[in-house]
C-alpha positions as CSV (number, residue, x, y, z in Angstrom):
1,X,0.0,0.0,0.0
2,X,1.3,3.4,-1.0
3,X,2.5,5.6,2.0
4,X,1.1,8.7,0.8
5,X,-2.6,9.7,-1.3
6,X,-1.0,10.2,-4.4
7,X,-3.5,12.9,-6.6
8,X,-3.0,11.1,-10.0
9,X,-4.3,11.2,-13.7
10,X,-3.8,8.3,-16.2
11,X,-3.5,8.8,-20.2
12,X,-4.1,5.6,-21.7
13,X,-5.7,5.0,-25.0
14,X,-6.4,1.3,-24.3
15,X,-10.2,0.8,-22.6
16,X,-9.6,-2.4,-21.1
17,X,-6.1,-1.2,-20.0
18,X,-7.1,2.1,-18.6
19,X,-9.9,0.7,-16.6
20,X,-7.3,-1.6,-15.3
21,X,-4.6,0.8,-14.0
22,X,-7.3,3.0,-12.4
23,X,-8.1,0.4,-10.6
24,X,-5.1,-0.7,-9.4
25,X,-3.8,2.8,-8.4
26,X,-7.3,3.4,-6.3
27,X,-6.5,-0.1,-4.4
28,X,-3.4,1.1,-3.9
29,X,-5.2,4.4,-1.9
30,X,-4.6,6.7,-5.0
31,X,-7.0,9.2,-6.5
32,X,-7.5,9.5,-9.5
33,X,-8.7,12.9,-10.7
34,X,-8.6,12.0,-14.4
35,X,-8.0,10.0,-16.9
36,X,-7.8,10.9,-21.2
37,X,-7.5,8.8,-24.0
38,X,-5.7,10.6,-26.4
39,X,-2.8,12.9,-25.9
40,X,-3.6,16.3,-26.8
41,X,-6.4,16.9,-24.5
42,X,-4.3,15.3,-22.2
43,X,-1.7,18.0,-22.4
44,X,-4.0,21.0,-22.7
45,X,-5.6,19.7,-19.6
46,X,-2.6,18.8,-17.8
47,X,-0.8,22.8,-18.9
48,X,-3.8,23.7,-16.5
49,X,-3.4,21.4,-13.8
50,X,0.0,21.0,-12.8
51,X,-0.4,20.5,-9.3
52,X,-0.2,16.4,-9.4
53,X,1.5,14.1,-7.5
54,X,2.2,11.9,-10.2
55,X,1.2,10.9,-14.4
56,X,0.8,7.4,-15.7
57,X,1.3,8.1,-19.4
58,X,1.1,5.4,-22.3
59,X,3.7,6.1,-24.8
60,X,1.9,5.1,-28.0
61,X,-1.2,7.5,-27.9
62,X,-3.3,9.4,-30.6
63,X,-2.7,13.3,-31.9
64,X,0.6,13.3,-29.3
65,X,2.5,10.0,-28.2
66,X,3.6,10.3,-24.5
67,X,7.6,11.0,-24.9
68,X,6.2,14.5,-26.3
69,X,4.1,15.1,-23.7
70,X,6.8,14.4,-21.0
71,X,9.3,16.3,-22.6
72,X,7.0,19.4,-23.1
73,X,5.7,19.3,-19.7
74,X,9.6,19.9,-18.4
75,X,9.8,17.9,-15.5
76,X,6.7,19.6,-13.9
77,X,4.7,16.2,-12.9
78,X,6.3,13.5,-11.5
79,X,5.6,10.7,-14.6
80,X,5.2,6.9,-15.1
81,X,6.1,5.6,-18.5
82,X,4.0,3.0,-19.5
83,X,3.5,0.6,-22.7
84,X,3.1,-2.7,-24.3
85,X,6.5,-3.0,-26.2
86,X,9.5,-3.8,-24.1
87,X,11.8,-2.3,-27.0
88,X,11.0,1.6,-26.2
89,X,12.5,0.6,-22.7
90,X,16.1,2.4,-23.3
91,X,14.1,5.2,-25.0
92,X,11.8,5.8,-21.9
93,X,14.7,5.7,-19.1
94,X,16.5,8.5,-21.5
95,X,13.7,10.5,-20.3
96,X,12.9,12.1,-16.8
97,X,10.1,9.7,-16.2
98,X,10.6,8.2,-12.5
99,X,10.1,4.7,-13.8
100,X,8.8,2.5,-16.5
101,X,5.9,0.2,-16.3
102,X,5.9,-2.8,-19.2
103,X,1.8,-4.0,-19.8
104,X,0.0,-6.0,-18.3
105,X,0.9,-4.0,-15.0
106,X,0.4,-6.0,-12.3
107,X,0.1,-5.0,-8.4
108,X,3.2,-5.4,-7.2
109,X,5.0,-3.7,-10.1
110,X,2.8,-0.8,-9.8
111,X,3.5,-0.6,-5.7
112,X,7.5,-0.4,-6.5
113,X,6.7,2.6,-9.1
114,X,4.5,4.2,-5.9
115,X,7.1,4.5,-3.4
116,X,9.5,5.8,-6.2
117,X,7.1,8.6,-6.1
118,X,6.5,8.5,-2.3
119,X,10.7,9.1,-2.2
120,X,10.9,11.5,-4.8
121,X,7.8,13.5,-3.6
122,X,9.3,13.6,0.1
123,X,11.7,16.6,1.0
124,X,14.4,16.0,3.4
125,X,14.8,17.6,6.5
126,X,17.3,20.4,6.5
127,X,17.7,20.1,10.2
128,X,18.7,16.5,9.9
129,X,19.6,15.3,6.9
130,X,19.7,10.8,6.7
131,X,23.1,10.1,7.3
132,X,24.7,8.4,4.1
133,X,24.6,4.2,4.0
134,X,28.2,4.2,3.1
135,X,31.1,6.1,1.0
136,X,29.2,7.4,-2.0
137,X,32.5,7.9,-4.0
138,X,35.3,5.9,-4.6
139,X,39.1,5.9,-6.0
140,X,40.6,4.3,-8.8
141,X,44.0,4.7,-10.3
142,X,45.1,7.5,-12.6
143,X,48.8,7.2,-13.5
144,X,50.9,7.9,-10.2
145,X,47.1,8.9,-8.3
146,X,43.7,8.2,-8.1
147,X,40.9,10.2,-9.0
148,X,37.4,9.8,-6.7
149,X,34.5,8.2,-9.0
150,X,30.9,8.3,-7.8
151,X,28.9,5.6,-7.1
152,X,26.0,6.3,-8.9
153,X,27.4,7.0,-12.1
154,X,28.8,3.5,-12.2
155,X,26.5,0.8,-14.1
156,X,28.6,-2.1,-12.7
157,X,31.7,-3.8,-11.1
158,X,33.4,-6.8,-12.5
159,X,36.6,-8.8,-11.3
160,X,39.3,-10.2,-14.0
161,X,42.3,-12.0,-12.4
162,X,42.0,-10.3,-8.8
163,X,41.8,-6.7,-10.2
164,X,37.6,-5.0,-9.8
165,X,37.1,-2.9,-12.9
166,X,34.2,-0.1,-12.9
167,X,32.8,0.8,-15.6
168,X,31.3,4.8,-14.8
169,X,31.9,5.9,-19.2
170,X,35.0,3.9,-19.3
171,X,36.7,0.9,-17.6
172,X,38.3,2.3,-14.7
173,X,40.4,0.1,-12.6
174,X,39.9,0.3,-8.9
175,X,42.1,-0.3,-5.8
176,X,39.9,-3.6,-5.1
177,X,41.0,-7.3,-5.8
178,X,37.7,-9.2,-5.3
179,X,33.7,-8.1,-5.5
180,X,33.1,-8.9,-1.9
181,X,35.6,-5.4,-0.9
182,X,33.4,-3.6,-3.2
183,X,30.1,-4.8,-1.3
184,X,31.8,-4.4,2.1
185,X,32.5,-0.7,0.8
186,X,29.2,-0.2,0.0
187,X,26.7,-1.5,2.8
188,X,23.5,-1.1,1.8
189,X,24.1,0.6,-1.9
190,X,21.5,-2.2,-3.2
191,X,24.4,-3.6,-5.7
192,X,23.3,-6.5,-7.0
193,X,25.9,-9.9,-7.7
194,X,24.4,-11.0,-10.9
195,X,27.3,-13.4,-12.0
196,X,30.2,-14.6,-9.7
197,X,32.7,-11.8,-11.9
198,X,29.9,-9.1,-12.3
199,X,28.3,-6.6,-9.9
200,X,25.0,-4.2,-10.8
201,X,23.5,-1.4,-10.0
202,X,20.4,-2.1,-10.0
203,X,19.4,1.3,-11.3
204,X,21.3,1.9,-14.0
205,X,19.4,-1.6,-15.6
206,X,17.3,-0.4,-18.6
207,X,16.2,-3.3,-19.7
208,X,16.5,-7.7,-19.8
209,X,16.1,-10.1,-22.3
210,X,16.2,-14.1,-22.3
211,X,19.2,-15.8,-22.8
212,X,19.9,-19.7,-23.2
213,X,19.9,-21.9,-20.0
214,X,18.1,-19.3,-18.0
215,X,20.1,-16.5,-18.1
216,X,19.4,-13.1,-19.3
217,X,21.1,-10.3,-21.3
218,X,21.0,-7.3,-19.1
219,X,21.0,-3.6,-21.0
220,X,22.8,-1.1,-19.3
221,X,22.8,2.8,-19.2
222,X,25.5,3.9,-21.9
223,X,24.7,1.1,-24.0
224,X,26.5,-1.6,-22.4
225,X,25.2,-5.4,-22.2
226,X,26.1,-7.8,-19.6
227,X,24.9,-11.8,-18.9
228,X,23.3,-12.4,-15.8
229,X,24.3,-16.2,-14.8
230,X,21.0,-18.5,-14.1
231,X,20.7,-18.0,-10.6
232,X,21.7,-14.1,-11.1
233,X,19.4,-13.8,-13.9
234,X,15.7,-14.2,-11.4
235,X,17.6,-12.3,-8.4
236,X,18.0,-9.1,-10.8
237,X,14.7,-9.7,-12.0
238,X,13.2,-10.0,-8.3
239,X,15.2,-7.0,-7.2
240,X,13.5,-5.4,-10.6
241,X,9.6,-6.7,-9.7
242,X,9.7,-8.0,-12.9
């Protein structure tokens, strides 16, 4: 159950699938103060109405698909991509949407796209601030020095003959010689072992596909592709709520 009574509106050109994900999101204690069928009313209306706490928005949609809408709106609403086609998934997490919902929605997908909103939507107190999990930044070498990478521009960690490489727009080699110093470095980051050489971050996955033997192929922001092993494969997918 959502923490908060999220004031939402749904765009979704699909009957069946719009009288679906209303009512999920009203189990789920939401309201629902509108919902459109086709994309330029949606805008006109939603120019108007800014003050939301969050928009479920169908990519494909008649007179004006959904990227166009989110990127004319600028970031105002808080937005949920959603569609039928797991192929605009690497398009969708280009965007500012919070997260990225693949039809048919179910529940418990929906309730992990919720609390992204809940965390997003919930200001921090100046007078104290949550104290920080662990070092968000971290050194690897650069000729005689190091230079201090950040943690959350890193897509993932692997290990090749005792050295960790990072890759954060390049390979970077670290100070590390084994995947359990990185985790022990990081407690409670959320990285994600995914193959006995190869360490996620779960956020920067955009997207999975099957691979042979029960393993997956796992996109990455920047491009990259990585295989998850067969018991890494339902972990990521399980951390995903896929």
């Amino acid at each position: 159950m959502s923490a908060r009574k999220l004031k939402v509106v749904v765009v979704e050109d699909e009957a069946l699938s719009r009288k679906r994900l209303i009512r999920l999101l009203q189990e789920a204690g939401c309201t629902v103060v509108n919902s459109f069928a086709e994309g330029k009313g949606a805008y006109e209306w939603l120019c108007q109405h800014p003050d939301l706490d969050a928009l479920f928005l169908d990519i494909h949609m008649p007179n004006l698909d959904g990227l166009a809408i989110l990127k004319n709106l600028g970031g105002q609403i808080p937005t949920v991509l959603t569609t039928a086609f797991g192929e605009h998934a690497v398009e969708a997490f280009d965007t500012e949407a919070v997260d990225y919902l693949l039809k048919p929605i179910t529940a418990s997908r929906l309730e992990r796209a919720l609390q992204r909103i809940d965390e997003r939507s919930t200001p921090s107190s100046p007078q104290a601030p949550p104290a920080p999990s662990g070092p968000i930044r971290y050194p690897i070498q650069a000729g005689e020095g190091v230079l201090l990478v950040d943690l959350h521009k890193t897509t993932y960690f692997e290990v090749d003959n005792e050295v960790v490489w990072a890759h954060a727009g390049g390979r970077l080699r670290t100070q590390w010689t084994s995947l359990n110093e990185v985790e022990s470095a990081f407690p409670g980051s959320g990285l994600l072992r995914i193959h006995r050489h190869l360490l996620v971050r779960p956020e920067a996955v955009l997207g999975l596909k099957p691979a042979p033997g029960g393993r997956a192929i796992v996109r990455l922001m920047g491009g990259e592709e990585v295989e998850a092993s067969r018991g890494g494969a339902p972990r990521l997918r399980e951390r995903l709520g896929l």
